[in-house]
Backbone as numpy.savetxt, mean C-alpha at the origin, in Angstrom:
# Nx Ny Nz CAx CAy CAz Cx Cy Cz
-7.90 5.19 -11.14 -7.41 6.47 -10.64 -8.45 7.12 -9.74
-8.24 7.75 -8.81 -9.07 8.74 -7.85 -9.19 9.71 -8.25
-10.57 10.55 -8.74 -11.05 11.79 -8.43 -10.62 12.82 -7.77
-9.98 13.48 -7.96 -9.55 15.22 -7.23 -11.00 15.45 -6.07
-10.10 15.54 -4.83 -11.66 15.52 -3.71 -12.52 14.38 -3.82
-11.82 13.41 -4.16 -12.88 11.85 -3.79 -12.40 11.52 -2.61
-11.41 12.00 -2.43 -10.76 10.91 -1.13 -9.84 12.27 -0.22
-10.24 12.06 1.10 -9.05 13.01 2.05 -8.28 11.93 3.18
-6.94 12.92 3.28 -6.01 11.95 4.40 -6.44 11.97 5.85
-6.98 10.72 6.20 -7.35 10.78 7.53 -5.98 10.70 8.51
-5.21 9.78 7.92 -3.57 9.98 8.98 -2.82 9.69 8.06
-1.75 9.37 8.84 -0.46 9.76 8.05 0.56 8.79 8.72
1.13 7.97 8.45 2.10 7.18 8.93 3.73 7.02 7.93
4.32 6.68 9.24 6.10 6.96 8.27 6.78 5.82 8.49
7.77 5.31 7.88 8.38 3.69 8.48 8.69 3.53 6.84
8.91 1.96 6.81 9.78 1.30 5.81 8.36 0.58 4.87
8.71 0.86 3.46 7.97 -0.52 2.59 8.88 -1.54 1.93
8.41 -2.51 2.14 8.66 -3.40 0.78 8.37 -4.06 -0.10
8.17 -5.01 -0.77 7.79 -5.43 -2.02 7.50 -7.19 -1.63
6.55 -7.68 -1.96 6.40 -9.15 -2.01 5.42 -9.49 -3.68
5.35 -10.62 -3.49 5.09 -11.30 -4.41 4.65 -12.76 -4.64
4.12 -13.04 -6.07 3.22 -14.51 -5.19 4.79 -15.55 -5.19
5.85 -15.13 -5.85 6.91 -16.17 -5.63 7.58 -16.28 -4.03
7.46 -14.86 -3.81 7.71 -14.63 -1.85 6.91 -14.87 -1.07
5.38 -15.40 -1.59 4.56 -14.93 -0.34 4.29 -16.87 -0.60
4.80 -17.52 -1.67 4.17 -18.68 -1.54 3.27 -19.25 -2.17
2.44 -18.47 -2.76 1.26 -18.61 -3.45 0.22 -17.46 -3.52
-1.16 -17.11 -3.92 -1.72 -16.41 -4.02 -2.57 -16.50 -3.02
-2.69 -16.72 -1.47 -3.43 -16.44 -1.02 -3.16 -15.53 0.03
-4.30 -14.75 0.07 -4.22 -13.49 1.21 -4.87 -13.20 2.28
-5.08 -12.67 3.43 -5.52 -12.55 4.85 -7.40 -12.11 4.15
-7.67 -11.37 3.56 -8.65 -11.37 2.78 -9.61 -11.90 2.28
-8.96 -13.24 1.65 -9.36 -14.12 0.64 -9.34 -13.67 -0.72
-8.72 -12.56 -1.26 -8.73 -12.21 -2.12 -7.62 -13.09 -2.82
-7.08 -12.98 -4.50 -5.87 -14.05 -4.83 -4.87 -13.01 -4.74
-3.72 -12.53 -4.62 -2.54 -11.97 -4.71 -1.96 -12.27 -6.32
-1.81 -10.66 -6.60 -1.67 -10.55 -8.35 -0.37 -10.07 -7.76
0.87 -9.74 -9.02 2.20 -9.11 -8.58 1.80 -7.62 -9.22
0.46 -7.52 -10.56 0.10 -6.45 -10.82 -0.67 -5.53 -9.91
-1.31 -5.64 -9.05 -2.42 -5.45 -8.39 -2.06 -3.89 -7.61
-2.90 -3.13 -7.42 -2.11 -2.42 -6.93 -2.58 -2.43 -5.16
-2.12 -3.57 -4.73 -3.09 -3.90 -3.67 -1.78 -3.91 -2.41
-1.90 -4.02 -0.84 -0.78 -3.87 -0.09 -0.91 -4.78 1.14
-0.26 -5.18 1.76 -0.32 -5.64 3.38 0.08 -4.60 4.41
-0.74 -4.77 5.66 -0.44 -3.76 6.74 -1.14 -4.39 8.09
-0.14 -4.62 8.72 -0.41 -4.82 10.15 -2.00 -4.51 10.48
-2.34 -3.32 10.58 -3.56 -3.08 11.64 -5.07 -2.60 11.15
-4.34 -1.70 9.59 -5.71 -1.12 8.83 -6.72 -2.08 8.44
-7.50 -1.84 8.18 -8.80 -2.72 7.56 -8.82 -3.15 6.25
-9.13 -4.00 6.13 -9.36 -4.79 4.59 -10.05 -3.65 4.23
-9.45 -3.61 2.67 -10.30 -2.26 1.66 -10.00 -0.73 1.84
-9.46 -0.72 3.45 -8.64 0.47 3.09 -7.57 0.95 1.90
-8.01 2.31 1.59 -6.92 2.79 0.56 -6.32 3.67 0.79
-5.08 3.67 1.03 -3.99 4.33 1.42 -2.89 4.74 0.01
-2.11 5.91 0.66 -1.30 6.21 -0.67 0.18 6.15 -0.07
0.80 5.28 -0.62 2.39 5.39 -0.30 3.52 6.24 -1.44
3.85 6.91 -0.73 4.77 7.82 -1.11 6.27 7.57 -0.66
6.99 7.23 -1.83 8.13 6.72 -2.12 8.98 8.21 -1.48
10.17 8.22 -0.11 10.26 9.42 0.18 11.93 9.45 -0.43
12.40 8.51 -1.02 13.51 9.06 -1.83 13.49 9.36 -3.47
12.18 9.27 -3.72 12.28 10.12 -5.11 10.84 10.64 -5.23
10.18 10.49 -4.32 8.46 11.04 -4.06 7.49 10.47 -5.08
7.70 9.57 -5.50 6.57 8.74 -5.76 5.59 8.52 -5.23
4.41 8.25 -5.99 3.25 7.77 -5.31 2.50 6.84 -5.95
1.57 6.22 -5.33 1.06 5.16 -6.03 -0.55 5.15 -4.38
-1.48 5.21 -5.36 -2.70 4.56 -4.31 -3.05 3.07 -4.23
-3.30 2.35 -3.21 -3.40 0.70 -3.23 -4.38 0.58 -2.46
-4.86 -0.70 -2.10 -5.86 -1.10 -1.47 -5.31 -1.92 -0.60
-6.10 -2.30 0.77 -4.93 -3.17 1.84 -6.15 -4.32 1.60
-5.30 -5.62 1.26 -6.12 -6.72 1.19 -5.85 -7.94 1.97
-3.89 -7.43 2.76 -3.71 -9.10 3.28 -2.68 -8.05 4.50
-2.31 -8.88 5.32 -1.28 -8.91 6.94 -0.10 -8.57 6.59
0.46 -7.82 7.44 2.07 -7.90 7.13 2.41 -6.68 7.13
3.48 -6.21 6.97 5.11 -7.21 6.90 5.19 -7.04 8.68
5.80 -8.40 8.67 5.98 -8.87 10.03 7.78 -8.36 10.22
7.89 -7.40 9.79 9.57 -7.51 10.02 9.63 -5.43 10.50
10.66 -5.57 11.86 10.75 -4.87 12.45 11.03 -3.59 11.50
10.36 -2.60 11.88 10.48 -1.05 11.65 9.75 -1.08 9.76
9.47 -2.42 9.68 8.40 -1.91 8.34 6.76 -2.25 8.66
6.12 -0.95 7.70 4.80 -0.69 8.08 4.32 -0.78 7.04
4.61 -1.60 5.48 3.52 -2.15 4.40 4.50 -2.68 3.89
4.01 -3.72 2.93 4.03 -4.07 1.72 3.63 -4.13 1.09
3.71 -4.12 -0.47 3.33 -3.50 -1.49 3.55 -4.51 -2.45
2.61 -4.55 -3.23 2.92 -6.07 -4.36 3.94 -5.23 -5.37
5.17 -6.29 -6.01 6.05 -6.05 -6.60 5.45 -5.18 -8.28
4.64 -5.30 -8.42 4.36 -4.09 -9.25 3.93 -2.89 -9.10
3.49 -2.56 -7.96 3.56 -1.36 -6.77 4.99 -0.57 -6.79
5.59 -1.89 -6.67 7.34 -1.41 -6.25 7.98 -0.69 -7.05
7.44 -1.67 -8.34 7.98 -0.75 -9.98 7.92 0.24 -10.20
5.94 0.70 -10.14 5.80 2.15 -10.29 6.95 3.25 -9.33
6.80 3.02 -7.81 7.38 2.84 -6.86 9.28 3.70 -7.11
9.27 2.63 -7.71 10.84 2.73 -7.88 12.19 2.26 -7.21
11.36 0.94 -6.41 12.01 0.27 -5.25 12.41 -1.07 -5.27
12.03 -2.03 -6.37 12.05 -3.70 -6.67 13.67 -3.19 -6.79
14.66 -3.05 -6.84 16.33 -3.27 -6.83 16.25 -2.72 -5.42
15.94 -2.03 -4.83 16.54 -1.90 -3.28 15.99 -2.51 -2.70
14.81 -3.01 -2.42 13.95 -3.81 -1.60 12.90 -3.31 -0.77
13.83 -2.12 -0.15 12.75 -1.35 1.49 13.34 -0.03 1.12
12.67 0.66 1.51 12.78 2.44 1.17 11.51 2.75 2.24
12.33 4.04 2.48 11.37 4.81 3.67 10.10 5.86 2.92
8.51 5.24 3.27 7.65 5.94 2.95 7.06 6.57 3.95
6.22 7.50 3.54 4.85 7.87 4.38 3.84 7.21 3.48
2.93 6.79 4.49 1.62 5.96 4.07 0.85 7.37 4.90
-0.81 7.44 3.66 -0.75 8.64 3.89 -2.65 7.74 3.63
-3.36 7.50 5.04 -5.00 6.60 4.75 -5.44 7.68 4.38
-6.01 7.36 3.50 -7.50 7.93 2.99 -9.12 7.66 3.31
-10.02 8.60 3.46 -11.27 7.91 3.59 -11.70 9.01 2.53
-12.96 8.15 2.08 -13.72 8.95 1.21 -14.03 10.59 1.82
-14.07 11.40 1.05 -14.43 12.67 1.17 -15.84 13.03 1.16
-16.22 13.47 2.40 -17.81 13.95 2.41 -18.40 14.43 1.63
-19.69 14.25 0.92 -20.61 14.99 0.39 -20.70 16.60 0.36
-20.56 16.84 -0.76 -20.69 18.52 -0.25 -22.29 18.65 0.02
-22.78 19.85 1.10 -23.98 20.03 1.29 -24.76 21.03 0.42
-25.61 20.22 0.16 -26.77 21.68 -0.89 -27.89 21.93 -0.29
């Protein structure tokens, strides 16, 4: 879990998620090198950086869930993450598939000054 003021939203992005898994993706390997868990609360995204942590917010029942981006993807028009299928759960999205989020990056929050 994140700290209250550990982390602020540097941007904000809107579009489609969906859900993969190591039975969808093939096996456990990821753009990363990390292994792909279905628990993990880890995501794919086109352009962000490995280790970014971003928060997707489920915008038909406002869910949220924070993840870490560890692998590429989704290569499919008008979606902007995926989310490992236990993501989805919390989520509330593994029976629909794709649901419209805001992905909302985070970077660590500055030091307060003394």
């Amino acid at each position: 879990k994140l700290r209250k003021n550990e982390y602020r939203v540097q941007s904000v992005q809107h579009g489609k998620a969906s859900w993969y898994s190591i039975k969808t993706n093939y096996g456990t390997a990821t753009a990363s090198g990390e292994r792909l868990r279905n628990d993990a609360p880890t995501a794919a995204h086109k352009t962000l950086p490995m280790g970014t942590k971003v928060r997707v917010i489920n915008m038909a029942n406002n869910k949220s869930e924070v993840v870490t981006i560890n692998d590429r993807g989704p290569y499919i028009k008008g979606r902007i993450i995926d989310v490992t299928i236990g993501t989805a759960e919390k989520l509330g999205f593994v029976n629909t598939g794709v649901v419209p989020v805001k992905v909302e990056v985070l970077s660590k929050a500055e030091e307060p000054e003394s």
